[in-house]
N, C-alpha and C positions, 0 to 999 in steps of 0.2 A: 935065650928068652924068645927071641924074634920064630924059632925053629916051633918051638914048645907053641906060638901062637898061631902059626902055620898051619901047627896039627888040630888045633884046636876049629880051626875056620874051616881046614880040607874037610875034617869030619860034620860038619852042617848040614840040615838040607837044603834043596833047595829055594826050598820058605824061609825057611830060617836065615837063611843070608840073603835075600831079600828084603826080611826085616829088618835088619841089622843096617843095611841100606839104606833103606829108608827112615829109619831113625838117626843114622849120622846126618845124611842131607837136609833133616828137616832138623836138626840141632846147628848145624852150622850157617843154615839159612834165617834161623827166629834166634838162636840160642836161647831157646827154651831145653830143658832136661828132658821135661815128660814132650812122650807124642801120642799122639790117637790116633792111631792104627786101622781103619774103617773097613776090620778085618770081615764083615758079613757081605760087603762087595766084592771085596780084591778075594778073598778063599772061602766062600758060604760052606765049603764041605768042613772046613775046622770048624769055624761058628758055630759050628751048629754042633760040634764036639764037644764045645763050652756051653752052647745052651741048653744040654742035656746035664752037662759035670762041669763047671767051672771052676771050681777046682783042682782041676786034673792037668798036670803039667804036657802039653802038648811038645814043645820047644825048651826042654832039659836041658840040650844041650847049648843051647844060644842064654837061657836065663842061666847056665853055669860057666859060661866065658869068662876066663879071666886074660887082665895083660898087668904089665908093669902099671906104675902111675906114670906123670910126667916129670915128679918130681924125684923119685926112684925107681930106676927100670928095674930092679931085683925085687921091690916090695909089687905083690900081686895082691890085685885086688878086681872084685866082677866088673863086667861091664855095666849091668846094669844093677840099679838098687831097687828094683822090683818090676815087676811083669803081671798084670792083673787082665781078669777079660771084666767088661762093663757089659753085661748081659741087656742091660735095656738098652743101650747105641747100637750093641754087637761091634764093640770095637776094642780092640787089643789096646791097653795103657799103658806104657813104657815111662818107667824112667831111667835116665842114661845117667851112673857114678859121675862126678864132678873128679874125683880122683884120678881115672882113669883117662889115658892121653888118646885121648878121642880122638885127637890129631892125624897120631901116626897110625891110629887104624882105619883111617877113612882111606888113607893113598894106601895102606894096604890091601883093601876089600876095593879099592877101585881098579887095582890093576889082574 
């Protein structure tokens, strides 16, 4: 399982596990789910990816993450339960699975 999520994080980009980043730290800082991503400062060249097609999955592979839960590492399930862009803030809307053991992948993406 741990291997299978390895692969899944190596294969990111570099935005993408960025995000990921900053959507655990700001969940375990407010423990809120959703985050606002104030994606037209931090990367204006995607924003504007989304401000042309907002519906176009830029981050397929971070909105297709999955891991164990916490309460069964064999049942898989995403990380997140949705990824939208908000074309009038320009801000990327996350929200992070309550399922999902947000825990163990936060000391995993920190190290």
């Amino acid at each position: 399982m741990d291997s299978d999520l390895q692969k899944q994080l190596s294969a990111l980009s570099m935005y993408e596990r960025a995000i990921l980043m900053f959507c655990l730290r700001a969940y375990f800082s407010s423990g809120n789910y959703t985050n606002k991503l104030p994606l037209g400062e931090m990367l204006p060249d995607v924003a504007a990816i989304f401000d042309v097609n907002p519906s176009v999955n830029v981050f397929s592979k971070l909105s297709g993450l999955q891991m164990g839960t916490s309460a069964d590492p064999k049942l898989l399930v995403n990380v997140f339960d949705s990824m939208t862009y908000d074309r009038n803030q320009r801000q990327l809307v996350t929200v992070l699975n309550k399922q999902a053991n947000l825990k163990t992948l936060l000391k995993i993406v920190d190290h």
